[in-house]
DSSP file (Angstrom, degrees, kcal/mol; ACC not computed):
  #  RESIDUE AA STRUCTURE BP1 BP2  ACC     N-H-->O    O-->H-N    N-H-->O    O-->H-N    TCO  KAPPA ALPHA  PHI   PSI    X-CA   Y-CA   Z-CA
    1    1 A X              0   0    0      0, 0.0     6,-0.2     0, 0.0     7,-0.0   0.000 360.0 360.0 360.0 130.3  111.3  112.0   74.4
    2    2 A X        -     0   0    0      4,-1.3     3,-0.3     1,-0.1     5,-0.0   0.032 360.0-111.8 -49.0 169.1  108.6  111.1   71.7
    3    3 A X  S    S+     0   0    0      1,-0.2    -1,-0.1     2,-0.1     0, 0.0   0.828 120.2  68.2 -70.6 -28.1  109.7  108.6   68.9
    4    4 A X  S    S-     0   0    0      2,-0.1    -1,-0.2     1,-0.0     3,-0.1   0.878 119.2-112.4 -58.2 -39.4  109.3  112.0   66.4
    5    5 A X  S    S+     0   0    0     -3,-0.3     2,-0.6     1,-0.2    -2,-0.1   0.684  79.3 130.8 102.0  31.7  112.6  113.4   68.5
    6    6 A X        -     0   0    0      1,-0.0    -4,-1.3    -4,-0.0    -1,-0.2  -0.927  43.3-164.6 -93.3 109.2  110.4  116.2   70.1
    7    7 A X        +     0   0    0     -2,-0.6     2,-0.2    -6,-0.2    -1,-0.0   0.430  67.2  32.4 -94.9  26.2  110.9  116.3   73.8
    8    8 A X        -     0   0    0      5,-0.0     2,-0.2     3,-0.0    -1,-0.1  -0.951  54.6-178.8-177.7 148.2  108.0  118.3   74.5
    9    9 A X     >  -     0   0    0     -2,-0.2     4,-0.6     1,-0.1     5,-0.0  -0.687  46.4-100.6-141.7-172.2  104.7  119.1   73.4
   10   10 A X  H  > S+     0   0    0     -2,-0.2     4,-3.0     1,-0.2     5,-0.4   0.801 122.8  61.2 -82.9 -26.6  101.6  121.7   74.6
   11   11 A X  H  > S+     0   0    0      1,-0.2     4,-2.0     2,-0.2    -1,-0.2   0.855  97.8  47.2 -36.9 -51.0  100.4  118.5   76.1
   12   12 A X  H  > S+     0   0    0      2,-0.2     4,-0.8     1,-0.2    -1,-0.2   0.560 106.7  56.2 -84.4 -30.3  103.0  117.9   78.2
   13   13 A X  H  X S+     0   0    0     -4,-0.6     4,-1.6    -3,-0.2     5,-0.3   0.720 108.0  54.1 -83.0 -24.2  103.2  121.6   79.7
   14   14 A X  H  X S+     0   0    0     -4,-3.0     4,-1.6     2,-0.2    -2,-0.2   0.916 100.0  57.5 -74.8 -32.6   99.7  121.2   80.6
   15   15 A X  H  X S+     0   0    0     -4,-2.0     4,-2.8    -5,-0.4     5,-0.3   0.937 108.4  42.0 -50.8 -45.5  100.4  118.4   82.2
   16   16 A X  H >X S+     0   0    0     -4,-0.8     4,-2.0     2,-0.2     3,-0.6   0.976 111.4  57.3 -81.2 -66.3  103.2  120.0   84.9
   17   17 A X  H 3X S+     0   0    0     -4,-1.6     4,-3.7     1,-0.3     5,-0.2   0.864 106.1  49.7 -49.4 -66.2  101.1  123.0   85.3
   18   18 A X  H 3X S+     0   0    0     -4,-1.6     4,-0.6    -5,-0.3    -1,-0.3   0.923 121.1  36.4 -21.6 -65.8   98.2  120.3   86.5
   19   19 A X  H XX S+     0   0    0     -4,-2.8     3,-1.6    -3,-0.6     4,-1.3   0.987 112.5  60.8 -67.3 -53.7  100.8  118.7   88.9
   20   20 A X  H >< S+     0   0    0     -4,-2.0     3,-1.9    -5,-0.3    -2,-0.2   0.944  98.1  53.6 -12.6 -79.6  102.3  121.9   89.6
   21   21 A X  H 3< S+     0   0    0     -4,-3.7    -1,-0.3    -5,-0.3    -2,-0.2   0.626 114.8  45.4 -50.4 -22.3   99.3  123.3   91.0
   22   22 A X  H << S+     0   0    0     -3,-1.6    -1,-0.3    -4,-0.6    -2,-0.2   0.630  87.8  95.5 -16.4 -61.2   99.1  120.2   93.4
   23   23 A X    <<  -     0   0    0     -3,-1.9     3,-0.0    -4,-1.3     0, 0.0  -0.624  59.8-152.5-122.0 134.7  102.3  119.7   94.6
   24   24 A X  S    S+     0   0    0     -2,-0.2     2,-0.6     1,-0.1    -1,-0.1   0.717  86.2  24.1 -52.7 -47.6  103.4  121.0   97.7
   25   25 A X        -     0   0    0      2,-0.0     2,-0.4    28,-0.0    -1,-0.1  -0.922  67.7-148.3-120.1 134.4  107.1  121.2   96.5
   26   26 A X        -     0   0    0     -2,-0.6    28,-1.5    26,-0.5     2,-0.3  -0.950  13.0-149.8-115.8 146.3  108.4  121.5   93.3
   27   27 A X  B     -a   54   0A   0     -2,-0.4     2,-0.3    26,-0.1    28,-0.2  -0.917   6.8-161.7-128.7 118.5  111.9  119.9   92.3
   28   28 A X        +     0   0    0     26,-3.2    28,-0.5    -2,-0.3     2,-0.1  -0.486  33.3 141.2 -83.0 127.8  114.3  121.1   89.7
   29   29 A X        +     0   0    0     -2,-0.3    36,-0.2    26,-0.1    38,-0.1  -0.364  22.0 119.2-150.4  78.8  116.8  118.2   88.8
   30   30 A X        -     0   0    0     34,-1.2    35,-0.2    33,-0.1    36,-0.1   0.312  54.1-154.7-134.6  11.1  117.5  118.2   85.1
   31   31 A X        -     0   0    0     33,-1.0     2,-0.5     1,-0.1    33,-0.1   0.235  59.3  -4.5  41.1-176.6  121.4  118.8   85.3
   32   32 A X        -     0   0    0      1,-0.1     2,-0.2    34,-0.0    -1,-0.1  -0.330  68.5-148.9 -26.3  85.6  123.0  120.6   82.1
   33   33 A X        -     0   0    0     -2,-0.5     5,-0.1     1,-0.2    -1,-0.1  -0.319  13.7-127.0 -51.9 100.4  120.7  121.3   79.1
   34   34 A X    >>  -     0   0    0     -2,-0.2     3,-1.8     1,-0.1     4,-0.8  -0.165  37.7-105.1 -56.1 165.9  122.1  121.2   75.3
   35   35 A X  H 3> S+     0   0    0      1,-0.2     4,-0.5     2,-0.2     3,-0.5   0.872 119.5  69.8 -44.1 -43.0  121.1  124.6   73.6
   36   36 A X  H 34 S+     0   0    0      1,-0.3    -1,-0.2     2,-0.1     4,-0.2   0.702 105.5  35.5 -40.6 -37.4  118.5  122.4   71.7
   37   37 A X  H <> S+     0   0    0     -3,-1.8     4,-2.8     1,-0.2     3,-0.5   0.441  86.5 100.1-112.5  11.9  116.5  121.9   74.7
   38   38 A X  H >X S+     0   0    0     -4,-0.8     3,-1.1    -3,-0.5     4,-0.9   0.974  81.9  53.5 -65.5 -88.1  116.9  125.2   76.3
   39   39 A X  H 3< S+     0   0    0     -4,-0.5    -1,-0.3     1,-0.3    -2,-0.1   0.552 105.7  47.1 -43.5 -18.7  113.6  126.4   75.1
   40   40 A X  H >> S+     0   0    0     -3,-0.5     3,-2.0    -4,-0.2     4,-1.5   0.870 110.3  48.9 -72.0 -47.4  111.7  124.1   76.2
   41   41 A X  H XX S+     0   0    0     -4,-2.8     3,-1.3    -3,-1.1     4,-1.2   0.991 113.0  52.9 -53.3 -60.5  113.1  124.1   79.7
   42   42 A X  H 3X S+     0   0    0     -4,-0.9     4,-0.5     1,-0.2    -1,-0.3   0.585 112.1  50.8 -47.2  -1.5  112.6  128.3   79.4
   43   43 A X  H <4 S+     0   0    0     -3,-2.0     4,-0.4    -5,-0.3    -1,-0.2   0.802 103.2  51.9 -78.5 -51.8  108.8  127.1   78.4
   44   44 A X  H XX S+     0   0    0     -4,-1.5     3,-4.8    -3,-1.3     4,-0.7   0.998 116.2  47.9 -64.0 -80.0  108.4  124.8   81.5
   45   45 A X  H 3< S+     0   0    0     -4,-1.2     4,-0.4     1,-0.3    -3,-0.2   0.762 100.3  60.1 -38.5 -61.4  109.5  128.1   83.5
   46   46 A X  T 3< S+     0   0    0     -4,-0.5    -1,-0.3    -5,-0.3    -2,-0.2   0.636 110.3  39.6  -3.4 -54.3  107.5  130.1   81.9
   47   47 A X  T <4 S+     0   0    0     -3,-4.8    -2,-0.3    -4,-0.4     2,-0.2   0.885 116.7  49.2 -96.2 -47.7  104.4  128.0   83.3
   48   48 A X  S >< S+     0   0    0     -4,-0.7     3,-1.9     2,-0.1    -2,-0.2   0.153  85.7 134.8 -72.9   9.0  105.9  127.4   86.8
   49   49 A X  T 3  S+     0   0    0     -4,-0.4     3,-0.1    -5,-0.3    -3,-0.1  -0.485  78.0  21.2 -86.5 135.0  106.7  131.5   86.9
   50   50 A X  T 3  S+     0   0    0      1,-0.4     2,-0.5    -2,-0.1    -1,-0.2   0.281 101.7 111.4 105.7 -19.2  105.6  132.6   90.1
   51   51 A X  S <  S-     0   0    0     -3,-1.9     2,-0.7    29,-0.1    -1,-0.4  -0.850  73.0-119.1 -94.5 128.3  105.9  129.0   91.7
   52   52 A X        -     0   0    0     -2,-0.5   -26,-0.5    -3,-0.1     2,-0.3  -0.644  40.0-167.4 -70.0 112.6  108.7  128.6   94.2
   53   53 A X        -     0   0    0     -2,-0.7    26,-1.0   -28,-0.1    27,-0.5  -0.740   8.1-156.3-105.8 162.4  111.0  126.0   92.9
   54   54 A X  E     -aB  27  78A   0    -28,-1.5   -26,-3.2    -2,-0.3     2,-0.3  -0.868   9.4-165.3-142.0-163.4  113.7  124.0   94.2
   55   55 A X  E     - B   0  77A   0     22,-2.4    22,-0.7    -2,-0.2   -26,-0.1  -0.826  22.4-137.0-138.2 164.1  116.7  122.2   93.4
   56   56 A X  S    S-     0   0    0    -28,-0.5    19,-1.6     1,-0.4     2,-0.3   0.041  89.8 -26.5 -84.5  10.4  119.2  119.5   95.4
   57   57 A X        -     0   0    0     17,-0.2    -1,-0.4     5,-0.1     8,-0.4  -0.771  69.8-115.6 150.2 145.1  122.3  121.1   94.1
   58   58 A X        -     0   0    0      6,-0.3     6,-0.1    -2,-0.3    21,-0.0  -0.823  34.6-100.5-108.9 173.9  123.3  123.3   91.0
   59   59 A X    >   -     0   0    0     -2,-0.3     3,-0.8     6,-0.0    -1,-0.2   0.162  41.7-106.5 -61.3 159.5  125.7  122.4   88.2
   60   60 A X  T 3  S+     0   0    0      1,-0.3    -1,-0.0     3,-0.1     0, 0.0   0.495 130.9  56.0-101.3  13.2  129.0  124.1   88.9
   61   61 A X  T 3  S-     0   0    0      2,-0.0    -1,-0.3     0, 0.0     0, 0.0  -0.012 134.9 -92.2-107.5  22.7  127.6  126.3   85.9
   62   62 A X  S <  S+     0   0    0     -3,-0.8     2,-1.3     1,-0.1    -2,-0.1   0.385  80.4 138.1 111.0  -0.7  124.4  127.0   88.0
   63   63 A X        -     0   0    0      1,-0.1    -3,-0.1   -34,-0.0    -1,-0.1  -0.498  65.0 -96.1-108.0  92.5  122.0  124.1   86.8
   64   64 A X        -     0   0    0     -2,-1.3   -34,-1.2     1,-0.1   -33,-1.0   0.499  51.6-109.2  36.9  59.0  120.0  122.3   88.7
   65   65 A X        -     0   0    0     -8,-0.4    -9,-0.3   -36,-0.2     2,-0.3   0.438   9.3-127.1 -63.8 136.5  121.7  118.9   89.7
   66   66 A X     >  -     0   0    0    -36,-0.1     4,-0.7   -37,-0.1     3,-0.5  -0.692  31.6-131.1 -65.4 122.3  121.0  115.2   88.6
   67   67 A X  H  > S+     0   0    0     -2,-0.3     4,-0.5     1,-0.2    -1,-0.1   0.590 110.2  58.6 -17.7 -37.3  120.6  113.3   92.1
   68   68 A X  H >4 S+     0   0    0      2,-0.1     3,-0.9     1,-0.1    -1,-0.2   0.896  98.1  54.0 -86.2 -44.7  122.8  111.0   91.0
   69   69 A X  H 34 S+     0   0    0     -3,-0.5    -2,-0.1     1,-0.2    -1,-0.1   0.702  98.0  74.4 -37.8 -42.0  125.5  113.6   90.5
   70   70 A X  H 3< S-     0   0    0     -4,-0.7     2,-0.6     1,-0.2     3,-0.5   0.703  72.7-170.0 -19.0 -67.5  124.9  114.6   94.1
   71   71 A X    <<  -     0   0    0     -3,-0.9    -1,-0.2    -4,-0.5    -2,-0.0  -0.906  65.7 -33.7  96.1-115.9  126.6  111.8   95.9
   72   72 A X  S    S+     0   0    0     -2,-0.6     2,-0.6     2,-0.0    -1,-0.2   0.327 114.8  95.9-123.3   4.6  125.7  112.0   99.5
   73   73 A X        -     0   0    0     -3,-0.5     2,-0.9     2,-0.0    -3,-0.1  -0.675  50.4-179.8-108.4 106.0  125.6  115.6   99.9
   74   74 A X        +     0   0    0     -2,-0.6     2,-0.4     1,-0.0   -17,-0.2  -0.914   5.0 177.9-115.8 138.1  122.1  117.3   99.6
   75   75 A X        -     0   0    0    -19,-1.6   -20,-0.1    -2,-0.9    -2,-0.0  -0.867  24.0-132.3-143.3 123.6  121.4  120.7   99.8
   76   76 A X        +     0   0    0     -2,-0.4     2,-0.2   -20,-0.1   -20,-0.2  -0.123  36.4 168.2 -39.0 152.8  118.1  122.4   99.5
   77   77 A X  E     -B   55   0A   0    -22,-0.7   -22,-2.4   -20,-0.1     2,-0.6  -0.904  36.9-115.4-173.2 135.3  118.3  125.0   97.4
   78   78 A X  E     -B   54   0A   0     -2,-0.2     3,-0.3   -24,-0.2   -24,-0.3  -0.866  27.9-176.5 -80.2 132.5  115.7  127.8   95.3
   79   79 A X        +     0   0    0    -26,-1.0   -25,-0.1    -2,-0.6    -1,-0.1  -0.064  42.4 121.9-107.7  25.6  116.0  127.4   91.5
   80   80 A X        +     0   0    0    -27,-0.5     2,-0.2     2,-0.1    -1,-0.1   0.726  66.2  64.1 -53.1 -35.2  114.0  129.8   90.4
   81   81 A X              0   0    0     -3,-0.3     0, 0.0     1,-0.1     0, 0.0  -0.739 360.0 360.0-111.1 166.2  116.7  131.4   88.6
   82   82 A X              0   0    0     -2,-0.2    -1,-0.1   -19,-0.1    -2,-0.1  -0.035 360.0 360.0-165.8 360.0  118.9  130.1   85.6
């Protein structure tokens, strides 16, 4: 997050569209989102719409899983939706 307390900028979505366009695989991992940051993640999507993502896991509410959360257990997964 910048030092202002903005966790996103237009900068910064041009940057993941740039990698995006790259990268063989995309991976969603950002586990549960407060409300605050919900638009930005819906931003990110926005610029990845069209891109097949995926995920290691969801949330037992449907969001994208932290690695760490995991354990030992992975499973591939599309995350396209939320």
């Amino acid at each position: 997050m910048r030092p202002d307390g903005v966790p996103s900028d237009a900068h910064n979505l041009t940057v993941i569209e740039r990698y995006a366009a790259d990268a063989s695989i995309i991976v969603m991992a950002h586990g549960v989102l407060h409300k605050r940051l919900q638009v930005y993640a819906d931003s990110v999507l926005a610029k990845l719409e069209g891109i097949e993502l995926y995920c290691l896991g969801r949330t037992k509410h449907g969001w994208p899983a932290i690695r760490s959360m995991l354990g030992a257990t992975l499973n591939w997964s599309r995350s396209n939706a939320r």
